[in-house]
N, C-alpha and C positions, 0 to 999 in steps of 0.2 A: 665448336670449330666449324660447324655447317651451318654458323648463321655468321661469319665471318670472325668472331670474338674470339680470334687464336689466345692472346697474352689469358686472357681470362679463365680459356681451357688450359693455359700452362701452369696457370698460377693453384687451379683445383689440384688436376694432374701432379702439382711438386706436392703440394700439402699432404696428397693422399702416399706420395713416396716415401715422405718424410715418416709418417706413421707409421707404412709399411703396408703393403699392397697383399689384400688376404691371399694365401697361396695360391688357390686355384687361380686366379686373375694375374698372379704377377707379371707371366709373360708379357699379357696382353697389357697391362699399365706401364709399361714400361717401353713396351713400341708406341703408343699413344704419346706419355710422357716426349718421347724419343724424336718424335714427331712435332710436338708443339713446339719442342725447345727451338729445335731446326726449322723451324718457318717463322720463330719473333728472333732470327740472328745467334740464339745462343748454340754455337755446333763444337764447341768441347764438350759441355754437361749435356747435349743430344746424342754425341756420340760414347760416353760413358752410358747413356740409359740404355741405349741401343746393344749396345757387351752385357747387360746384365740379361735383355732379352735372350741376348746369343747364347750366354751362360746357362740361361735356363733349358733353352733348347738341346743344348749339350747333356743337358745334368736330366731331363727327360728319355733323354734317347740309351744313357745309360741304365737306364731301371733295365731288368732283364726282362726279354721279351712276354712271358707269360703275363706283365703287368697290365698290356694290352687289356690282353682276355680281363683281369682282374677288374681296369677299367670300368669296361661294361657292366660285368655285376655290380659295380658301384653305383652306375645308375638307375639302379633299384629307389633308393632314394630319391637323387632330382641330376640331371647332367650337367646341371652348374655347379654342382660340388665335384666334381670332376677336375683335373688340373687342365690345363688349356695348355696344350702341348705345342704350338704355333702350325701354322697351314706351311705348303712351299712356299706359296709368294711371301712370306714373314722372314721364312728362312732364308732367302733369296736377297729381298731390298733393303732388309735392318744392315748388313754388311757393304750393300752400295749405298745405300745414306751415309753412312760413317765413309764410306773413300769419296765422297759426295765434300761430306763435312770438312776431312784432311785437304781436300784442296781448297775450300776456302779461309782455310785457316794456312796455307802456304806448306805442306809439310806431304809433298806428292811420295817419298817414302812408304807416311801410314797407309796414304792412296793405295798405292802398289797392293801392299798389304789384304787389306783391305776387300779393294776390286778381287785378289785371287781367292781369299776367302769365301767373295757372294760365290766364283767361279765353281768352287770344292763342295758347296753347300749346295748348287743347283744338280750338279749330279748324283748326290744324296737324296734329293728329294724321290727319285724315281724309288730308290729303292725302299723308301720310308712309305709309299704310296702302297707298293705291293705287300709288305708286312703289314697295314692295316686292313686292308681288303682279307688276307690271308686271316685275319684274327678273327675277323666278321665272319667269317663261312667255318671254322672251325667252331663256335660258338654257336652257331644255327645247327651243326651235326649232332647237339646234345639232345637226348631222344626224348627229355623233360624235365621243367622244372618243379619242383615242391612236390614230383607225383603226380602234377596237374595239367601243367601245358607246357606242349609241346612246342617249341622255341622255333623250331625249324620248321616245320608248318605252317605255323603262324607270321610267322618272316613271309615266303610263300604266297599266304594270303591276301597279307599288306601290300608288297611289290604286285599286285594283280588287282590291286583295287580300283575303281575306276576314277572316284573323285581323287586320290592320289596322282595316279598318273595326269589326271588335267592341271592338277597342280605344277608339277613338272617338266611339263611336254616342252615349254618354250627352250629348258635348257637345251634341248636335242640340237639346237637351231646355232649353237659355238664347238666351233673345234678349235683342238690345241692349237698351238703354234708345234714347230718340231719341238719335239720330245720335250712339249712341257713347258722350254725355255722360256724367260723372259726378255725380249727383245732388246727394249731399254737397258737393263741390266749390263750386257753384252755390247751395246752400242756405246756406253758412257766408257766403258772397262777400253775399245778399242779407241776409242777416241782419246782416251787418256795416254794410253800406247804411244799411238799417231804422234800428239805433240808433246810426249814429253819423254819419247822414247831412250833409251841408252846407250841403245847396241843393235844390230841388224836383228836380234833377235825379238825383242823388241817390236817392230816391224812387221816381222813376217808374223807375230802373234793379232797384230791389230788388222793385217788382211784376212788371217782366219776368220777372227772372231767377225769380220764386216762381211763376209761372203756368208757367215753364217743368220746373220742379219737383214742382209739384201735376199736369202733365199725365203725369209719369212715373213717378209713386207716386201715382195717386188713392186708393188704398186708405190713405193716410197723413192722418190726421183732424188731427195736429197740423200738418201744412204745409199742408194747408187752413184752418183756423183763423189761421196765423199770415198768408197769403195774404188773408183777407179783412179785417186785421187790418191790415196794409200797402194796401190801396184805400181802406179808411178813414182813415187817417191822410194818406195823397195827398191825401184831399178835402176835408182839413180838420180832421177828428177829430183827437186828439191819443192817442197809445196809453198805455196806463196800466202801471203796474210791472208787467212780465213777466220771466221767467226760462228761457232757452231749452237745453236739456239737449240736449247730444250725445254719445253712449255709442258709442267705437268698442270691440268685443267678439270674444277669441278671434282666430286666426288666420287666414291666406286660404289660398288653395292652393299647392303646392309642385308643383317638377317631379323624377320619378325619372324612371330607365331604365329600357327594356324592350327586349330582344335579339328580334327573330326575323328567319327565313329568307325572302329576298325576292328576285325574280327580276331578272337583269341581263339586256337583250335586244344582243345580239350583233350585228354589222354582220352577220357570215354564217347568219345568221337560227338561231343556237344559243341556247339561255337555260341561263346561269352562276346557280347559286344561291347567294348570300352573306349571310352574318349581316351585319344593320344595327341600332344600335342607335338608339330617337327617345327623346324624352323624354312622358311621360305625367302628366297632372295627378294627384294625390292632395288629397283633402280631408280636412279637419280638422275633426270634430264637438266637439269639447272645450270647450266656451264657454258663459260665460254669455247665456242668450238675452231675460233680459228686465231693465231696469234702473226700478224704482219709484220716483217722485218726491211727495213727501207734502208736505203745508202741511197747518195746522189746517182747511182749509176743503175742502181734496179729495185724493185720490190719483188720479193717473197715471201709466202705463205707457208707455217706446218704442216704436216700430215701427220698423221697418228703412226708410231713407231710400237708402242703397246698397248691394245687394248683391255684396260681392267676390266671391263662387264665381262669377255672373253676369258679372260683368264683366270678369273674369281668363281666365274658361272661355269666353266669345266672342272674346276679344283672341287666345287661344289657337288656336281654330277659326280666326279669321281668317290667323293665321300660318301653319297646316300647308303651304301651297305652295309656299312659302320653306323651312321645315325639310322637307318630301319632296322638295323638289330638290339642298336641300343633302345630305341624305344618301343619293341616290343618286349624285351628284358624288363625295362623298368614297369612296364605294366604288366607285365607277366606276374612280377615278383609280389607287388601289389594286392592284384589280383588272389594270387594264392596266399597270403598275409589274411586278407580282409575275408576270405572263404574259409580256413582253416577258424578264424576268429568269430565267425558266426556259425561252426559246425561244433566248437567246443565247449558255446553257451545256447545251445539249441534249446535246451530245459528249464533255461531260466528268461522267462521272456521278455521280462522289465530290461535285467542287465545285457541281454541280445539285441532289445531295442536300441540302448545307448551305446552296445559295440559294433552296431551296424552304423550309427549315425557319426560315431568316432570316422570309422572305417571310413566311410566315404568324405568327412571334412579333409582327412587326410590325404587321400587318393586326389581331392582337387587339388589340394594346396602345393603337392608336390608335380602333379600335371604342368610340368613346363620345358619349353622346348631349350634348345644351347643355342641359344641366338647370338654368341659370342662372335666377335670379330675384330681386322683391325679395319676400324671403320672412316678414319680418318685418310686412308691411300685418295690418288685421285682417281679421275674416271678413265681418265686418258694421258697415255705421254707421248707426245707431239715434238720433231726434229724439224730444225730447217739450217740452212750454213747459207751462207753467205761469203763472197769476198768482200775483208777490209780493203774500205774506201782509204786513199791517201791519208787523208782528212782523222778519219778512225772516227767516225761523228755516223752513230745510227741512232734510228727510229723503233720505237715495237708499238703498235698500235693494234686496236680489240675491236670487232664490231659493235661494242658497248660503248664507243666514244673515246675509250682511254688512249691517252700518248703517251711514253716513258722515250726522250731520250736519253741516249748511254755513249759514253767514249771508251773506244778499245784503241791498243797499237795497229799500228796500219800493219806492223809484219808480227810474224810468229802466228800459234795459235792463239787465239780467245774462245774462254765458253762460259755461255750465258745462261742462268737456270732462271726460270720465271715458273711463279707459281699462282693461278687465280683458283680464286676457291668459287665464287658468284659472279654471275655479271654486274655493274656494278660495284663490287667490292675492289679497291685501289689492286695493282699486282704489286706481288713482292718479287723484286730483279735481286740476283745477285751475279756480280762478273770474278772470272776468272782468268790470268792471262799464266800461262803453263809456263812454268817458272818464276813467276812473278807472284806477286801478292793479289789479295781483293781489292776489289775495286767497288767501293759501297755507293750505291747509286741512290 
């Protein structure tokens, strides 16, 4: 998908559902899946993928909470055997893709649906945030493992290491939005409100949620305008043919690995040095950054309304407690496995040579970090409105050369999702007219 070959990734992506996605991955292949379908036009069988993800997220959150803890001792083993329990932003956008998807398939019902679901789901996340942090520090309380190492110490250690923290320092450099939220999210949910509202109530939910929006992107002159645009129309005004452009662009960040030597603190106050491997964010500069929208009467440009590097790279910093306990458990455990195994053949030197050399193929082979993600989001989601021209005849044009024109109604709402993945790579338009059907461009 990040060399532009979406059908290609859709087409592995089903094969591998059809067979059945190994448990720990399911979540994650299924927002992927969920994902390819909804960018080559398929948004029924994208938004079924997207409910299995949600299912699972559901069906995770039910395990009773000690599974946490249990979790972690699992990755004694390796963290990719682990089930992949989804981030916020997962739990957040799989439910706005699917009311994303219901409006272009005509059915602002499921929309509804939908949009309140991402809504119920984002204020879950806080609280799913703080029961894992809590798991983490319960888990470092334990005063040793195998009799050997001491967990919480060693945690301790790691967090105070100094090539670690260089590793990380760039995160320090994003903060939340309010409480976490996703901007986008919130913006599509009130825009949907706006033009396809039912009832005053209706209404007054699409000016919440835009005041909640405009206080998190002030610098965003289109979600101020569309905000005062929604108090008027609450008060009586009536809003006149507008067309509301969302440009998601380029890719968000990924997780690799990074190997280094980190200290194990010993019950008998000795420190074991062991390679541990975490996972570390990479960014993706490759994108289009600005998406131009023309009418006879004006040009306008996006701005960025969510930034994913932002709000991936805090979800990320938020996690380190849990991934630095998890990986000194898993080498804790290791650790005290491959010691206990070389103190119980001490006398036999032949067979202590090949259980120390067991020992350590092992300890590599299992050295690896959860570099899981959903890695297919974009980097950016970018707003712009527009008044429909008489005409209903606009432009989107790319500092890459590209031009798409699009015909909307001159009145009602329109909304227009545009998605570049490369510069270069053609965009995919798709319109909306709120009540109406698609409009395949």
């Amino acid at each position: 998908m990040r060399t532009g070959r979406v059908h290609e990734a859709r087409d592995e992506l089903d094969a591998m559902a059809r067979d059945g996605f190994p448990q720990a991955h399911a979540i994650l292949g299924w927002l992927e899946l969920g994902t390819a379908l909804r960018e080559t036009g398929a948004y029924a069988p994208s938004s079924r993928a997207f409910l299995h993800a949600e299912e699972g997220f559901d069906a995770e959150d039910r395990r009773p909470q000690t599974s946490i803890t249990e979790e972690m001792w699992a990755a004694a083993t390796s963290p990719i055997a682990v089930d992949y329990r989804g981030a916020p932003t997962d739990r957040v956008l799989a439910p706005t893709y699917r009311g994303i998807n219901s409006l272009l398939l005509g059915d602002p019902d499921a929309a509804r649906t939908a949009f309140n679901e991402a809504a119920i789901r984002q204020d879950q996340t806080l609280e799913l945030r703080r029961k894992r942090i809590e798991a983490a520090r319960e888990v470092r309380s334990r005063p040793a493992y195998a009799d050997r190492i001491d967990v919480g110490r060693s945690v301790d250690l790691v967090e105070h290491d100094p090539d670690l923290a260089a590793r990380f320092a760039s995160l320090e450099q994003f903060r939340p939005y309010r409480d976490y939220v996703n901007p986008f999210a919130e913006l599509v949910h009130a825009v949907f409100r706006l033009g396809a509202g039912e009832d005053a109530a209706d209404a007054d939910r699409a000016v919440a949620l835009l005041r909640s929006v405009a206080g998190m992107v002030p610098e965003n002159g289109a979600v101020q305008q569309t905000l005062a645009d929604a108090e008027a129309a609450a008060a009586g005004t009536p809003e006149a043919g507008v067309t509301h452009v969302f440009f998601a662009t380029g890719f968000g960040p990924w997780r690799e690995s990074f190997r280094v030597d980190l200290p194990l603190f010993l019950v008998n106050d000795e420190v074991d040095y062991v390679g541990v491997s975490f996972p570390v964010l990479t960014f993706d500069d490759r994108y289009v950054d600005l998406l131009r929208v023309e009418s006879p009467d004006e040009i306008v440009g996006t701005s960025v309304v969510a930034d994913m590097d932002r709000i991936v790279s805090v979800e990320f910093r938020e996690e380190l407690p849990v991934l630095i306990t998890r990986a000194v458990i898993g080498a804790a455990a290791k650790t005290a496995a491959a010691w206990g195994l070389n103190k119980a053949t001490e006398d036999d030197e032949t067979l202590n040579a090949v259980v120390r050399l067991a020992a350590g193929l092992y300890m590599f082979s299992q050295n690896k970090a959860d570099t899981r993600s959903w890695a297919s989001l974009p980097k950016q989601f970018q707003y712009a409105r527009i008044n429909t021209p008489p005409s209903g005849q606009l432009y989107l044009s790319t500092p890459d050369g590209q031009s798409v024109p699009i015909r909307v109604p001159p009145d009602g709402v329109s909304l227009v999702f545009v998605r570049s993945t490369r510069p270069g790579v053609p965009l995919h338009v798709e319109t909306v007219v709120l009540g109406g059907e698609v409009k395949p461009q």
